[in-house]
N, C-alpha and C positions, 0 to 999 in steps of 0.2 A: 702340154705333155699330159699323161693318163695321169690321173687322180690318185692311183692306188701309188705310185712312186715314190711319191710325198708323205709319210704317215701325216694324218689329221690337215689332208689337204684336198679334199673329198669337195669341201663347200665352194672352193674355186672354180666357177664356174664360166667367168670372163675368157671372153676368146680373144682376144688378145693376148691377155697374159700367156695363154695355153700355147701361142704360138713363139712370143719371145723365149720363155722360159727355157725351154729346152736347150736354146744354142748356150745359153749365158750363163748356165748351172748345172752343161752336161759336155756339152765337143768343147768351148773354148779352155774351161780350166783343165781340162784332160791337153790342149794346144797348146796352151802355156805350160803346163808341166814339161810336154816333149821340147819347147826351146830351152827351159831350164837345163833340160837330159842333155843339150845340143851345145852346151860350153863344156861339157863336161871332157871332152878331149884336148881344146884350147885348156884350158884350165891345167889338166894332167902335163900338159906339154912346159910348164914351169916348174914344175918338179925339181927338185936338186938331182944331179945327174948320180945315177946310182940308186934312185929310191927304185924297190922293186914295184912293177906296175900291180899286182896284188896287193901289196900291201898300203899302195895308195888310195887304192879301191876301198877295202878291208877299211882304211883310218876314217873315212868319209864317211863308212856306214855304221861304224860302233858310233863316232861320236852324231852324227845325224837323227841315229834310232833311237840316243838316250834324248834328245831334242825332243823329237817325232814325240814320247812317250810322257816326258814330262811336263809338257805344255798338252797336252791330248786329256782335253774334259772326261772324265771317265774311261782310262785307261787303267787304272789300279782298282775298280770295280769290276771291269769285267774280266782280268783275270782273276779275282778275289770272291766273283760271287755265280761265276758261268757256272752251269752246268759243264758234265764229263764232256759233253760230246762237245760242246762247243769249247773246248779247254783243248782238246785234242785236233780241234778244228786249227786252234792257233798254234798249235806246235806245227802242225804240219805247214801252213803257212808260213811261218818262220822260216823253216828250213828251206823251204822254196826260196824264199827272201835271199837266205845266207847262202845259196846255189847257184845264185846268179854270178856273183863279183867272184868266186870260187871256180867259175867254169870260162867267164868271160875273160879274164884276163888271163888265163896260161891258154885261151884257144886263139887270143891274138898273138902270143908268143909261140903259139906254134903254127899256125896259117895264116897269119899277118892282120895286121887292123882288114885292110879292105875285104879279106874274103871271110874272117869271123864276123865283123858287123853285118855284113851282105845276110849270111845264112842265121845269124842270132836273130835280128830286126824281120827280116824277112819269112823265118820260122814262129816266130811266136803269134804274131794272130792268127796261123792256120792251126797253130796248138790252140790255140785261145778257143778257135770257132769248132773245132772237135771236140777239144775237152768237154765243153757245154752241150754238145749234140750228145756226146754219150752221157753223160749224168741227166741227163732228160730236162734239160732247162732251156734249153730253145734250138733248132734247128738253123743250119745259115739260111739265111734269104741268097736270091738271085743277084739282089746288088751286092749285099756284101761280098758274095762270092767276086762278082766283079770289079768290085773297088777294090778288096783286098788283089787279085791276083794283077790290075794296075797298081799299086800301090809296091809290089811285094818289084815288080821289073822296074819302077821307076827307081825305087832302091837300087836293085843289084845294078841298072847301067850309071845311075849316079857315082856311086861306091866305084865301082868299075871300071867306069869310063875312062881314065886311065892307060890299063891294062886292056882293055879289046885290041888295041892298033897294036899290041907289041905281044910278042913272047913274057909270060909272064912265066914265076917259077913252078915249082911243084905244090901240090898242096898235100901236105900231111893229112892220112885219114884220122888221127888223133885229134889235130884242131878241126876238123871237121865237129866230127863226133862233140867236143868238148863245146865247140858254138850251138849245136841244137842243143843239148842240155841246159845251154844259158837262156836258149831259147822257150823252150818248156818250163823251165822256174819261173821265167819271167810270167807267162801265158797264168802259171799256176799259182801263183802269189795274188793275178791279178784276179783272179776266176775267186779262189779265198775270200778277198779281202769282197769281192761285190756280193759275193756270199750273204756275208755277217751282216755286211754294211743296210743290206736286204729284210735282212730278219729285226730290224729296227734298232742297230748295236748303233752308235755316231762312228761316222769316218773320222775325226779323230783318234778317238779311241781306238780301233781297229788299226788302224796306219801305224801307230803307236807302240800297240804292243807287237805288232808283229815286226818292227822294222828293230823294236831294243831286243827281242828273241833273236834273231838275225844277225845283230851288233851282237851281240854275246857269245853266237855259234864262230863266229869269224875275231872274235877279239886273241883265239893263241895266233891265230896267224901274221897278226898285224904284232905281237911280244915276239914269235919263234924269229920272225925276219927283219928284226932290228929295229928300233926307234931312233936313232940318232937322227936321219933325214927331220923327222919332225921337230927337234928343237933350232935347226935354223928359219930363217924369215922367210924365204922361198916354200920352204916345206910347211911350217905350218898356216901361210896365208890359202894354200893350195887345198891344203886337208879341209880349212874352213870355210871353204869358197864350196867344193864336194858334199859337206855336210848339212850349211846352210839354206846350199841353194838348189841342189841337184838331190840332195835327199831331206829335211825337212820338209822347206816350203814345193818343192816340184813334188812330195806325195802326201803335201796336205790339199795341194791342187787338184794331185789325180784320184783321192778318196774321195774328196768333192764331186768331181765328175764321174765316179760307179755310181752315185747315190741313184744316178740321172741317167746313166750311160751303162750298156753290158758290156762286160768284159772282152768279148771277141770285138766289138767297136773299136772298143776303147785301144786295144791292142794296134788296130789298124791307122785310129788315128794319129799315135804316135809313131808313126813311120816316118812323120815329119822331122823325126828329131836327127835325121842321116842328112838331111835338108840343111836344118840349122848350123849344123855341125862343118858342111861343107862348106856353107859361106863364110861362117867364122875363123874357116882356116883360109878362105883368098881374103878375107878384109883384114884379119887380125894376125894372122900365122905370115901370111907373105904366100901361100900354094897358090898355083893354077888350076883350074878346072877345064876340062877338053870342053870342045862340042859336043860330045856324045854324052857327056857329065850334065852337060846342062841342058841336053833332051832329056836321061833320067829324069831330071829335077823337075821339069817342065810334065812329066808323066806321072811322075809321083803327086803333085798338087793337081792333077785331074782326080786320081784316085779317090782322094782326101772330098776334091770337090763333088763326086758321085756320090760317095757316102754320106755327104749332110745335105744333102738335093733334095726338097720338097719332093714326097710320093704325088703322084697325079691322080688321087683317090678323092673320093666326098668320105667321112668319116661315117661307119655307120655304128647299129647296134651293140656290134662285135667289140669295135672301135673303141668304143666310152668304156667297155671292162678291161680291155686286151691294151688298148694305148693304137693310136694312131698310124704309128711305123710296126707296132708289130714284136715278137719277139725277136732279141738277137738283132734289132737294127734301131739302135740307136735309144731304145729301152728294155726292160726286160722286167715280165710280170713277176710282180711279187708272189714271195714263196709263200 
């Protein structure tokens, strides 16, 4: 991987290393975070009947972000000692954070799980790969572009698959709308957080404070809509199950994998997590998946598998400053 990604990793010079390094400290822990993201619906699915899906969401991420933040090495430095800009850098991140679980789950109560996750998951790396084109930090490549727009159909026929063979219902332009916005936080938290993580801040720390900023925007919602779910055993093994594992350790994973990874990638490589989510519901939930579900799936892990493809390049001049894949694929030149 480029040298400059690394601070004070300049002298590594082994090629070997330059070739391991990138999968094992940039796409896998970004992989494993999106399986973590992929229970996250089996999980919900225990819930005590009657918990509002926001506020399940909501309980996962207050208690998650105070996690995220107090285990997170220099988290209370760097809101304590940043400069303005970068103080205001994690607000706005934050609030991205707290826009997600806020949008995602009244847009699956109003156009259903299958057709908000389709347009949530499926919109956020093409936000991810914009966002970053217009703030001048790297442009898409030709494969991203390609992996993501396999990646984005292997989703929707997965999710889908389904509903192709039949009439399916109407779809609210409300949950529409309300899934890209989950979509766009997501893309924008993620773009943030590879930001800071960039300018030499530890993903720790960054994950941290922005995920307890986030738990705190979202903490009246999870007081206005009741607590009671939470003191029985179903509810709070659920809440902890969300917090531990789909938000702590899945975004100390995915902080990990910005250090290595850009944002618009990274964005696409979690597209696996619609993936995860689907088998965990035919192994553990009891669902079916069609034929056509499990072409998505089958389309989706080409995607996945275009985007971490060895380029067919000799590295050159350029190479050794710019990093081997390039902006926006799969690294992204320090700012």
């Amino acid at each position: 991987m480029p040298e400059h990604s690394l601070p004070g990793s300049r002298t590594r010079a082994c090629a070997p290393a330059a070739t391991r390094t990138p999968l094992a400290q940039g796409p896998l822990p970004i992989l494993a975070a999106a399986v973590l993201w992929g229970t996250t619906g089996t999980a919900g699915s225990f819930a005590p009947e009657g918990a509002p899906a926001a506020a399940v969401g909501a309980a996962g991420l207050v208690l998650g972000g105070l996690l995220l933040f107090l285990t997170g090495r220099g988290s209370v430095a760097l809101v304590v000692r940043s400069d303005r800009s970068t103080r205001w850098t994690l607000a706005l991140g934050a609030l991205a954070v707290a826009g997600y679980p806020l949008a995602f789950y009244p847009a699956v109560a109003s156009a259903g799980v299958a057709v908000a996750t389709v347009i949530t998951l499926g919109s956020a790396p093409v936000f991810s790969g914009l966002l970053a084109w217009l703030t001048g930090h790297s442009r898409p490549t030709a494969r991203w572009t390609v992996a993501t727009a396999a990646a984005v159909l292997g989703c929707a026929v997965l999710v889908l698959g389904s509903e192709l063979g039949g009439g399916g219902s109407a779809v609210r332009p409300a949950g529409v709308f309300l899934a890209l916005a989950a979509g766009f936080s997501y893309s924008a938290y993620a773009l943030v957080a590879e930001r800071l993580i960039r300018r030499g801040h530890s993903s720790p720390a960054v994950m941290g404070t922005l995920f307890a900023g986030g738990g705190i925007a979202v903490l009246p919602v999870v007081l206005a809509t009741g607590t009671a779910w939470l003191a029985t055993v179903n509810g709070a093994l659920v809440a902890l199950h969300l917090a531990v594992f789909t938000v702590f350790l899945a975004y100390r994973l995915f902080g990990h994998g910005l250090r290595h990874t850009s944002a618009s990638v990274a964005t696409t490589l979690t597209l696996a997590e619609p993936a995860v989510a689907a088998l965990l519901g035919v192994l553990v939930v009891g669902e079916r998946l069609s034929a056509v579900s499990w072409t998505g799936l089958a389309v989706l892990a080409l995607g996945l598998a275009v985007l971490r493809a060895p380029a067919r390049r000799s590295p050159g001049p350029a190479d050794t400053e710019q990093g081997v894949n390039g902006p926006g694929h799969g690294t992204a030149p320090a700012p």
